[in-house]
ROGULUM-698609 format. One record per residue (C-alpha): residue in one letter; chain; x negated, y, z negated. Coordinates in steps of 0.05 Angstrom, whole numbers, plus 32768, in hexadecimal, padded with zeros to 4 digits. Example, Ala and Ser with C-alpha at 12.3 -4.5 7.8 and 13.67 -1.06 7.14 Angstrom:
REM ROGULUM-698609
{A, A, {7F0A, 7FA6, 7F64}}
{S, A, {7EEF, 7FEB, 7F71}}
***
This chain:
REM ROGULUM-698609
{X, A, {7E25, 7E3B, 8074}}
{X, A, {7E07, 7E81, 8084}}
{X, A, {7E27, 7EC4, 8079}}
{X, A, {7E19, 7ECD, 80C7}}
{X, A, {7E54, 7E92, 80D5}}
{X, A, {7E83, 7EA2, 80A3}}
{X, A, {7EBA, 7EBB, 80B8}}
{X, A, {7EF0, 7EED, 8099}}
{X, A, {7F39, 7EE8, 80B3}}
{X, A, {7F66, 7F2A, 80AB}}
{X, A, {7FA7, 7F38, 80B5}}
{X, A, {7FC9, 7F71, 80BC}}
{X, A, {800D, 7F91, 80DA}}
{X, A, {7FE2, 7FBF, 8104}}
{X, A, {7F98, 7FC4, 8112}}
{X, A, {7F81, 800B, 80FF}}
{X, A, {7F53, 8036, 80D4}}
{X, A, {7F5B, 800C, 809D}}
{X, A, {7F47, 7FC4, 80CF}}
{X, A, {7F0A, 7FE8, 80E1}}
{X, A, {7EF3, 7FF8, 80A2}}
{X, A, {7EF1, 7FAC, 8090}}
{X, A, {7ECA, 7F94, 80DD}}
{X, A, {7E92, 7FCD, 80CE}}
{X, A, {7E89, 7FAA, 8088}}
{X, A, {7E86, 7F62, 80A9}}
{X, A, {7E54, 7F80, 80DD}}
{X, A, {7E23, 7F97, 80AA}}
{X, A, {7E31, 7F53, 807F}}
{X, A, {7E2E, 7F2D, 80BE}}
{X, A, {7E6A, 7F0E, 80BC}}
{X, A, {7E9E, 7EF5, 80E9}}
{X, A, {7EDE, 7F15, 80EB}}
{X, A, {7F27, 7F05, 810C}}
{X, A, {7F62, 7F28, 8107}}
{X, A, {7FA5, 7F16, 810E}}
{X, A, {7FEA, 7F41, 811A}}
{X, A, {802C, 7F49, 811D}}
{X, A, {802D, 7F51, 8165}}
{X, A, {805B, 7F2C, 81A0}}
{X, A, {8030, 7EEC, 81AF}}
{X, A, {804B, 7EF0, 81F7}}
{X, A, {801C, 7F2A, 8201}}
{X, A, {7FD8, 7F1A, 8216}}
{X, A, {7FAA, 7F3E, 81E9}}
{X, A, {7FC2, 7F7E, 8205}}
{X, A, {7F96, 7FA9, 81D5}}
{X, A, {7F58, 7F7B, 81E6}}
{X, A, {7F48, 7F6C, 819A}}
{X, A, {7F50, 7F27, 81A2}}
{X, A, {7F80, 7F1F, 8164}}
{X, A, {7FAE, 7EEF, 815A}}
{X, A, {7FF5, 7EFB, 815D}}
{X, A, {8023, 7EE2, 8128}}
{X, A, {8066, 7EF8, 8112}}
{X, A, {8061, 7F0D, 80C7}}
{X, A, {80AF, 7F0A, 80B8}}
{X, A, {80A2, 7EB8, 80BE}}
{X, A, {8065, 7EB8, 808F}}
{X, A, {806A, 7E62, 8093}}
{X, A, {806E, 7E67, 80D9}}
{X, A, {8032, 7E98, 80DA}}
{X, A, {800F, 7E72, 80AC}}
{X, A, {801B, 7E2F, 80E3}}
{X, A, {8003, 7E56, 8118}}
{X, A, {7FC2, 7E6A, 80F4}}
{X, A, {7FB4, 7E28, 80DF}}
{X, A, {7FC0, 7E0C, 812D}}
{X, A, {7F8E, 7E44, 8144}}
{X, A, {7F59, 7E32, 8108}}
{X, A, {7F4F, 7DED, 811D}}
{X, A, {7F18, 7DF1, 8146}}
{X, A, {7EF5, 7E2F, 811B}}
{X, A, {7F14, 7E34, 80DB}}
{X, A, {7F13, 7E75, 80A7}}
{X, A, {7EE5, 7E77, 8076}}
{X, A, {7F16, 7EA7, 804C}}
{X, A, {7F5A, 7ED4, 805A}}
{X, A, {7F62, 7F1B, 804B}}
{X, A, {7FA3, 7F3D, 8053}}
{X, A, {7FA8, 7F8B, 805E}}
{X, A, {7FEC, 7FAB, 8048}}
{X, A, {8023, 7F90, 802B}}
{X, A, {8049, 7F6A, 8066}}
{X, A, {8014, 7F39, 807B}}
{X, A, {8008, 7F1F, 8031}}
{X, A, {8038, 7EE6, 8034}}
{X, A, {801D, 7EC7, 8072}}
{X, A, {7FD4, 7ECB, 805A}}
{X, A, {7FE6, 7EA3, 8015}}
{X, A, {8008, 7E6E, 804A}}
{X, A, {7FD2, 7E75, 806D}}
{X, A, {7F9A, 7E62, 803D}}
{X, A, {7FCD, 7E2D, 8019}}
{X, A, {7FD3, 7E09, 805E}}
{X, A, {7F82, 7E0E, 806D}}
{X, A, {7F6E, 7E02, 8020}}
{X, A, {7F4F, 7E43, 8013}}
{X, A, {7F4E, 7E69, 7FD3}}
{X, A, {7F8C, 7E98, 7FD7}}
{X, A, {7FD2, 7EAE, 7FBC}}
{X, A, {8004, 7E7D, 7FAA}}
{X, A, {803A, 7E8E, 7FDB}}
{X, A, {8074, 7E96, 7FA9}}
{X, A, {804D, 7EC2, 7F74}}
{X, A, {8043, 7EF0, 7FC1}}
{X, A, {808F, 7EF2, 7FD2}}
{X, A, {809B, 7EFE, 7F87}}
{X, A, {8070, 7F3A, 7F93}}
{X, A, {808B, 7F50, 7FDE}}
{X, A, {80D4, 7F55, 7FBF}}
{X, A, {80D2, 7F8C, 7F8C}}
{X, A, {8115, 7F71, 7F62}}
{X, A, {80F2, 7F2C, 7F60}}
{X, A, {80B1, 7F4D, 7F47}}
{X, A, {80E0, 7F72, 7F11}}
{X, A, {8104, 7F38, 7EF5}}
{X, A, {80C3, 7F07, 7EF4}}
{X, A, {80A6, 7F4B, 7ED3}}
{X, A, {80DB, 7F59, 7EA0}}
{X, A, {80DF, 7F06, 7E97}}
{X, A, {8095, 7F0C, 7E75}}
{X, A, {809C, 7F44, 7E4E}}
{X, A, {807F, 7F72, 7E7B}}
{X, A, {8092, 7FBE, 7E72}}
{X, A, {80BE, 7FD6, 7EB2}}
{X, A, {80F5, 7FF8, 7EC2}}
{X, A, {813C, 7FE9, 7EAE}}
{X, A, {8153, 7FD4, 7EF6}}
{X, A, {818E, 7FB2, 7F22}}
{X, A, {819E, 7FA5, 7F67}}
{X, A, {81D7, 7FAB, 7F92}}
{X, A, {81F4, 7F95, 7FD9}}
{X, A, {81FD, 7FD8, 8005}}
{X, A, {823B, 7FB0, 8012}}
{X, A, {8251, 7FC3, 7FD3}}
{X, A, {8281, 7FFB, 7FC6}}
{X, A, {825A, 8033, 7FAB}}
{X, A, {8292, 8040, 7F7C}}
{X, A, {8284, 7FFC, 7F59}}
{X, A, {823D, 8007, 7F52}}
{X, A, {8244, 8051, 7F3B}}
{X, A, {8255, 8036, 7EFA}}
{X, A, {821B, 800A, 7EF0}}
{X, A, {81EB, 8051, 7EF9}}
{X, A, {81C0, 8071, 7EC0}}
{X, A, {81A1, 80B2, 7ED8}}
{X, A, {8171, 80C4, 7EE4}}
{X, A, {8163, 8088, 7F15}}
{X, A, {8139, 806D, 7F53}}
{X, A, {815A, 804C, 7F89}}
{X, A, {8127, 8027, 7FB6}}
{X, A, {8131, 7FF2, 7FEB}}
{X, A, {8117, 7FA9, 7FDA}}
{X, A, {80E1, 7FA9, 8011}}
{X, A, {80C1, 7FE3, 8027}}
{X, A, {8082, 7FF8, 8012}}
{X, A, {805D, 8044, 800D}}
{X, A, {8094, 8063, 7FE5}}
{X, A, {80C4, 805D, 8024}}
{X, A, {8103, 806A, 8016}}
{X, A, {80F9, 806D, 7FC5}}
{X, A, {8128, 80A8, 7FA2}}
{X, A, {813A, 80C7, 7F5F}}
{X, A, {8184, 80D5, 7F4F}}
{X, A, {818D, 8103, 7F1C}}
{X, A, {81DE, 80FF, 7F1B}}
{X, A, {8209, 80D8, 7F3F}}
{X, A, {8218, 8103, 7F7C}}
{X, A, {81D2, 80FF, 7F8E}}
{X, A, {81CD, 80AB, 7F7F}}
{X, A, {8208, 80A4, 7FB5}}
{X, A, {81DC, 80DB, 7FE6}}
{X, A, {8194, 80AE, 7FDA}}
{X, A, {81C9, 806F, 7FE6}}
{X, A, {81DE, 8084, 8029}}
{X, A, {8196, 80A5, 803F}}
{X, A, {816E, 805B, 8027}}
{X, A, {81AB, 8037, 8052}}
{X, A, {819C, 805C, 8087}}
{X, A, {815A, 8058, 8087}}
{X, A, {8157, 8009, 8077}}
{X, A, {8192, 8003, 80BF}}
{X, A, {815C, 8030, 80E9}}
{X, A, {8147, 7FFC, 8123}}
{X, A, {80F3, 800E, 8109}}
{X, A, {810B, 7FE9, 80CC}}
{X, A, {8137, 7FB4, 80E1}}
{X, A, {810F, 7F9F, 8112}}
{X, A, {80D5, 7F89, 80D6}}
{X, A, {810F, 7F51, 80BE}}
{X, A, {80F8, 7F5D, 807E}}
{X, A, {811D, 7F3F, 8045}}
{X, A, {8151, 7F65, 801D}}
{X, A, {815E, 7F96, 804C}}
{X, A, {81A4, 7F97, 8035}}
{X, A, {8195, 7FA8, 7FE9}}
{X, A, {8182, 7FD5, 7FC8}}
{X, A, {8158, 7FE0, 7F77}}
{X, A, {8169, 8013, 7F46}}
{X, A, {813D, 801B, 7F12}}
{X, A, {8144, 804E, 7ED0}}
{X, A, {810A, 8086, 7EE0}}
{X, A, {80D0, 8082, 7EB0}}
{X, A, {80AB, 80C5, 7EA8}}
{X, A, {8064, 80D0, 7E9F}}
{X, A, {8024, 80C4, 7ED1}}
{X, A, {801D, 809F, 7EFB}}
{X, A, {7FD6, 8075, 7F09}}
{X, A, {7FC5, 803B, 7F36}}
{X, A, {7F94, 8002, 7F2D}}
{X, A, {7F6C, 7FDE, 7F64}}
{X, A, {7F58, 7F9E, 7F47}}
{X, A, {7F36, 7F60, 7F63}}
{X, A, {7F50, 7F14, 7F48}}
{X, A, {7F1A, 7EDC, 7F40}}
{X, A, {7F37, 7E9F, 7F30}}
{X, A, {7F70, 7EC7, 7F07}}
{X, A, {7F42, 7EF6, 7EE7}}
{X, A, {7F51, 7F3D, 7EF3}}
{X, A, {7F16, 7F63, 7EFB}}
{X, A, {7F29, 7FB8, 7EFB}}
{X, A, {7F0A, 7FDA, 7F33}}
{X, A, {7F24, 8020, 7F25}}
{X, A, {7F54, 803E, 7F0E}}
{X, A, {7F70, 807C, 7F31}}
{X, A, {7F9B, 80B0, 7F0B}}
{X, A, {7FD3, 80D9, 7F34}}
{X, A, {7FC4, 811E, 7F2C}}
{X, A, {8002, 8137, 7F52}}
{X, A, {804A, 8136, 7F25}}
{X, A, {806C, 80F9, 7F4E}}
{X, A, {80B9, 810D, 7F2B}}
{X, A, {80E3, 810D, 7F6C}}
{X, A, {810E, 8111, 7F8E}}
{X, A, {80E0, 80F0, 7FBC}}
{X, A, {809C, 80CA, 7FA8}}
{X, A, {8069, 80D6, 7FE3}}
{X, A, {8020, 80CB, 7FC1}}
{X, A, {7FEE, 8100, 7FD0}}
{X, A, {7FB2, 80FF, 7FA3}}
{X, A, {7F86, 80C0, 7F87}}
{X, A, {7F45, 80DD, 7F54}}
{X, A, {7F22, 80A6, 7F2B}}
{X, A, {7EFE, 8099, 7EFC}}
{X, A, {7F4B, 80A8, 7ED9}}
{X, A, {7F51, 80EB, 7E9D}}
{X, A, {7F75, 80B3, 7E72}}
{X, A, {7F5A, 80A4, 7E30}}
{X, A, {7F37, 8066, 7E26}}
{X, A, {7F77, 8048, 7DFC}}
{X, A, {7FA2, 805A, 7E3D}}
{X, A, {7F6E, 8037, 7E69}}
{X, A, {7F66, 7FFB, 7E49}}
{X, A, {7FAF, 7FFC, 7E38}}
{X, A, {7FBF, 7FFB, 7E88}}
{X, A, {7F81, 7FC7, 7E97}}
{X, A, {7FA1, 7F96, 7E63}}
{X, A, {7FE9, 7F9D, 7E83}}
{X, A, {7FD3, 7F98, 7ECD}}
{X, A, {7FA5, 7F57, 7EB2}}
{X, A, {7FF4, 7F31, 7E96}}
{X, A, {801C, 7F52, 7ED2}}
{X, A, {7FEE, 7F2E, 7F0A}}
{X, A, {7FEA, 7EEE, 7ED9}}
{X, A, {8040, 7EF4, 7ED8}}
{X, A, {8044, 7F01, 7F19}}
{X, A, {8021, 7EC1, 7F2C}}
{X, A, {7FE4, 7EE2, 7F54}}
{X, A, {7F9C, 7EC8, 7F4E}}
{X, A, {7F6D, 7ED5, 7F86}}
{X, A, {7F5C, 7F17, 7FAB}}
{X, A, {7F6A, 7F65, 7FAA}}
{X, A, {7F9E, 7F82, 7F85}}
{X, A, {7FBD, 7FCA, 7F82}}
{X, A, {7FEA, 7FD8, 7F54}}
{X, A, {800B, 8011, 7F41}}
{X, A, {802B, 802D, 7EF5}}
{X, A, {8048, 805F, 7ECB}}
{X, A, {8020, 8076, 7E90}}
{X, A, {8052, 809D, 7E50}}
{X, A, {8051, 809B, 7E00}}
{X, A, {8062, 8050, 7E08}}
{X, A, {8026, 8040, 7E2E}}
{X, A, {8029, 8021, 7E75}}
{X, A, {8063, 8010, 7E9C}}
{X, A, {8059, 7FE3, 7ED5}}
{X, A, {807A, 8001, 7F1E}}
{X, A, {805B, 7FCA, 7F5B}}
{X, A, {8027, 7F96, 7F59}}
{X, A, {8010, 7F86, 7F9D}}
{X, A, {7FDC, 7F4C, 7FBA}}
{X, A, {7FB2, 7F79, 7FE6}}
{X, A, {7F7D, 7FAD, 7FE1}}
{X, A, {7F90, 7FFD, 7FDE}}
{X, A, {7FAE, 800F, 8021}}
{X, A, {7FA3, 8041, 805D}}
{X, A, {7F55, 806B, 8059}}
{X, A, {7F5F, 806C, 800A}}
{X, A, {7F22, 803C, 8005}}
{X, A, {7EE9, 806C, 8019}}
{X, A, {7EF8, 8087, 7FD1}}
{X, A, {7EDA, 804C, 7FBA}}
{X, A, {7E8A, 8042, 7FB8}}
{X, A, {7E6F, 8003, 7F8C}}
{X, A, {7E21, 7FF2, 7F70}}
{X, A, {7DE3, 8014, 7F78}}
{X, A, {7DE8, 800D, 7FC9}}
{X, A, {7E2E, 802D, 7FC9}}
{X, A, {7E50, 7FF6, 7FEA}}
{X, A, {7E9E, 8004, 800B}}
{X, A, {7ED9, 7FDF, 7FED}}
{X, A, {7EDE, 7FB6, 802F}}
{X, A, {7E8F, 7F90, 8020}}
{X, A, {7EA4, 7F87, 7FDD}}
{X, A, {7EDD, 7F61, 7FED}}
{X, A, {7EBD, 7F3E, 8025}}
{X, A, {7E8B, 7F2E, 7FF3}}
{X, A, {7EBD, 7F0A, 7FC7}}
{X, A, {7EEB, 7EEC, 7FF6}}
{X, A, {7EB0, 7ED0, 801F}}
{X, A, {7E8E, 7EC6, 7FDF}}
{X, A, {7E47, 7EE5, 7FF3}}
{X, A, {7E36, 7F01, 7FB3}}
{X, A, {7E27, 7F4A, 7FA3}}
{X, A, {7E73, 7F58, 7F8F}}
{X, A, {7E6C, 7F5D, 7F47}}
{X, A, {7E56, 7FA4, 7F4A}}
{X, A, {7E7B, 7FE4, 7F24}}
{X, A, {7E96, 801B, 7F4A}}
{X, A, {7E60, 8058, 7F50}}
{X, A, {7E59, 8089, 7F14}}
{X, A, {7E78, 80C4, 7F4A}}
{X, A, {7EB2, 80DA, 7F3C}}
{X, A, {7EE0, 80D4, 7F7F}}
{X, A, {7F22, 80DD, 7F9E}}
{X, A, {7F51, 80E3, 7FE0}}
{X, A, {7F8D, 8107, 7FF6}}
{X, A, {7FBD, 80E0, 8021}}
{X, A, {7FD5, 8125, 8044}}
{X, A, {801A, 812B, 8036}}
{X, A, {8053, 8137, 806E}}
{X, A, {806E, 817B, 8065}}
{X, A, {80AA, 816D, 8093}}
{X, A, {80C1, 8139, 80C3}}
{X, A, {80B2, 814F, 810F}}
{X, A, {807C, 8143, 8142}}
{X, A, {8037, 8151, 8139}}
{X, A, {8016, 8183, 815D}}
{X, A, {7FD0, 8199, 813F}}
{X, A, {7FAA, 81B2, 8101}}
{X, A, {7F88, 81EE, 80F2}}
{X, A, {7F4C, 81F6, 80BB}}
{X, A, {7F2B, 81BD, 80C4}}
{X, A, {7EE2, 81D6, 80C3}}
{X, A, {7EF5, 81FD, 8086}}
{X, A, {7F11, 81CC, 8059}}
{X, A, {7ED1, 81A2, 8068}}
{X, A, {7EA1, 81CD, 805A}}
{X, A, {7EBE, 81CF, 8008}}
{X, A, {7E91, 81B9, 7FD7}}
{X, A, {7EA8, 8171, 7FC0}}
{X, A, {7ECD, 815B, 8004}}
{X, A, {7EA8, 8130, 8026}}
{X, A, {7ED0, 8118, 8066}}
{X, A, {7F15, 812D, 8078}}
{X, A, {7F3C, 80FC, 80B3}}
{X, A, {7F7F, 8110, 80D0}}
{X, A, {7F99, 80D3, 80E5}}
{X, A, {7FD3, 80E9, 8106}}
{X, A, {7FD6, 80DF, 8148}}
{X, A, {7FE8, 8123, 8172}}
{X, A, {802E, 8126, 819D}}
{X, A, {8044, 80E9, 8169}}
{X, A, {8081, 80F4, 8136}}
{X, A, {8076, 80EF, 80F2}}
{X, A, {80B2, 80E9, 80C4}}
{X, A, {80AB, 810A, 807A}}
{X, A, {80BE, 80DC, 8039}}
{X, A, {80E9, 80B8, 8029}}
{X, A, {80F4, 80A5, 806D}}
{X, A, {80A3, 80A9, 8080}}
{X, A, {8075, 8074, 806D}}
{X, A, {8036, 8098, 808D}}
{X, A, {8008, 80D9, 807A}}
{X, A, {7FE4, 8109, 80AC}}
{X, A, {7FA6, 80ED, 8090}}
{X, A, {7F77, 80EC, 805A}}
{X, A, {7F3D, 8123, 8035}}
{X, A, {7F11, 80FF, 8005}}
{X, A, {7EE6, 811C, 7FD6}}
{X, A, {7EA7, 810F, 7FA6}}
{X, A, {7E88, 813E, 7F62}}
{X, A, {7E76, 8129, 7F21}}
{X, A, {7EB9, 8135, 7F01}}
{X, A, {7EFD, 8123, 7F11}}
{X, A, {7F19, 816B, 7F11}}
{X, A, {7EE2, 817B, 7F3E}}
{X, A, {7EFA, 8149, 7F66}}
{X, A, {7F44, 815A, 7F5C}}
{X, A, {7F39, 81A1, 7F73}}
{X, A, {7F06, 819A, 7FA8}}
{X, A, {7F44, 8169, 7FCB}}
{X, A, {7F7F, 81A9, 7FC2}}
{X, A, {7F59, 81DB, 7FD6}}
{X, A, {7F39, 81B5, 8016}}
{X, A, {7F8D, 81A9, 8024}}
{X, A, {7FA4, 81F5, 8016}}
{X, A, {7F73, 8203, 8057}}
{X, A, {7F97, 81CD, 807D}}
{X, A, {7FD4, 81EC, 80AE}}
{X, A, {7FF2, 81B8, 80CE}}
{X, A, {802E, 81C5, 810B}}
{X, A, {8064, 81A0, 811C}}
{X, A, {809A, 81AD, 8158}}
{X, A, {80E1, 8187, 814D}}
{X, A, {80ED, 814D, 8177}}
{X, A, {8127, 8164, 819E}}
{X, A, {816E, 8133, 819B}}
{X, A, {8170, 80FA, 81C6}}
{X, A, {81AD, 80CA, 81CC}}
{X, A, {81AB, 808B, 81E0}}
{X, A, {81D5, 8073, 8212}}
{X, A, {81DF, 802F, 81FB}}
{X, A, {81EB, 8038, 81AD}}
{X, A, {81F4, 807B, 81A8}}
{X, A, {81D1, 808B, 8172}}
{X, A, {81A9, 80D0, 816A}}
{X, A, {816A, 80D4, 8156}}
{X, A, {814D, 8113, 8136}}
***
């Protein structure tokens, strides 16, 4: 078969930036690609994208309806883009034969106390943890507490609704806020799993770093490593700033490559991208999430492979499709982005300094992807930034400060969305 008629089937909870990304690297490989979403199927393509709709909170079901629409022109491979379509897409491939996922090693990975106990079952390092009902009187769980703690919901991904306790006063506040949160209709209406538990884990200091990997056959290959410049301590955990190659001695880096190679292998996983994210202190690396997917939002075009500077997206067309050309090291540049944080929760109205903050030495695109008149909620309830700078020099510092001074220049406004109440639950919404 011919590159020209292969054809690459992605799926995604919404198609975006990070969906076009992968159709302009298909386009230059000349390859086919579908996507499919988690979209009502009684609509009728109202976005004209011709993907298909599936409902990602049945991933079997999904995975049915795939195969029913693949009869006639089958995928050659299947990609999934954040962490909610994952389960579907190793369905998917089990129920078409295609290399992927097993589907239990991806659910062990979508529920983060499952990933912790088949973690801590191997010998992995992680947090001490335990989870509770929110059923459960606070006053019984209270005991149970060793601060200073992170509560985090089972599900959600982005650092939503993740929070350090210090005492217990503020565990029962972060109780209350994440319950909230997790009740909110945006959330229930996801079905996710475990929406009525929650994880606390003991806090481990030190830096944090995350690893985009790719899996051949269970091999981990390391595609980067990115160190965490910014101090993420709490209360909340919002991510600003990636910068690889990482300022972590060899020992450290090696150290981290070896225990991301035995988490994946623990966890089950053996085919495709992998991010995965860790805590580097005195005792070497402590493993936080694994996740079956490639490095999320714009946070790719900080990633240029082989002598023709490929994007993240061809190389893991390349592989998936297997079309050769994807066992090529990341470029000798050092690079980096900053998701731009949410200063505060409220609707967005503009940014000033643009042109400035471009013309820096080192930056090298800045998107605000933000969408004007739209509300966007700060962490730990947010989940999305305003958008992303990205950067290139020949050191990481360079890097590093080329990214914070391009945001200082940045002055973004916000007006508050005004109370509304609802006349049928009466709830308020701020």
């Amino acid at each position: 078969m011919t590159n020209s008629r292969k054809k690459l089937l992605i799926l995604a909870s919404k198609l975006g930036y990070q969906t076009r990304g992968f159709a302009a690297a298909a386009t230059t490989l000349g390859v086919e690609v579908q996507f499919a979403t988690d979209r009502c199927h009684k609509l009728e393509d109202p976005w004209g994208d011709g993907a298909l709709p599936l409902n990602f909170a049945d991933p079997r079901a999904a995975a049915r309806e795939i195969a029913r629409q693949a009869k006639s022109d089958p995928p050659n491979a299947i990609l999934a883009l954040g962490d909610r379509p994952t389960a579907t897409a190793a369905c998917a491939a089990r129920a078409l034969g295609l290399a992927g996922n097993d589907p239990q090693a991806v659910e062990r990975c979508r529920n983060k106390l499952a990933q912790r106990e088949t973690l801590r079952d191997a010998g992995l390092p992680v947090p001490k943890f335990f989870s509770f009902a929110l059923t459960e009187a606070i006053e019984n769980v209270s005991p149970r507490v060793r601060f200073p703690c992170v509560i985090k919901p089972l599900a959600l991904a982005a650092s939503q609704g993740v929070i350090r306790a210090n005492d217990e006063q503020q565990f029962r506040a972060a109780v209350s806020r994440i319950a909230a949160l997790l009740a909110s209709p945006e959330i229930q209406v996801t079905r996710e799993a475990g929406l009525d538990h929650l994880l606390v884990e003991s806090y481990i200091p030190g830096k944090e770093v995350a690893i985009d990997g790719l899996l051949d056959r269970g091999c981990l290959r390391v595609l980067a490593i990115f160190d965490k410049p910014d101090p993420l301590e709490g209360p909340y955990f919002e991510e600003t700033i990636y910068v690889t190659p990482s300022r972590l001695s060899d020992g450290h880096q090696a150290a981290l490559s070896d225990c991301a190679a035995r988490s994946v292998k623990a966890l089950g996983l053996t085919h495709g991208p992998i991010h995965a994210e860790f805590r580097v202190n005195d005792d070497g690396p402590w493993v936080l999430e694994i996740a079956p997917r490639p490095i999320g939002g714009l946070c790719s075009r900080a990633l240029r492979f082989g002598p023709r500077r490929i994007s993240l997206e061809e190389l893991l067309i390349r592989h998936m499709l297997d079309l050769g050309g994807a066992d090529v090291d990341r470029e000798p540049y050092a690079s980096g982005v900053m998701m731009i944080p949410v200063p505060r929760g409220g609707i967005f109205e503009g940014v000033e300094g643009l042109e400035d903050a471009a013309r820096l030495p080192g930056v090298t695109e800045i998107e605000i992807t933000a969408r004007m008149k739209d509300y966007v909620a700060a962490w730990p309830e947010g989940a999305s930034y305003l958008g992303f700078i990205f950067a290139r020099a020949t050191e990481p510092a360079a890097v590093e400060s080329a990214l914070r001074q391009a945001h200082a220049k940045l002055h973004f406004h916000f007006s508050t969305r005004l109370p509304v109440e609802h006349p049928a639950t009466r709830r308020i919404s701020v």
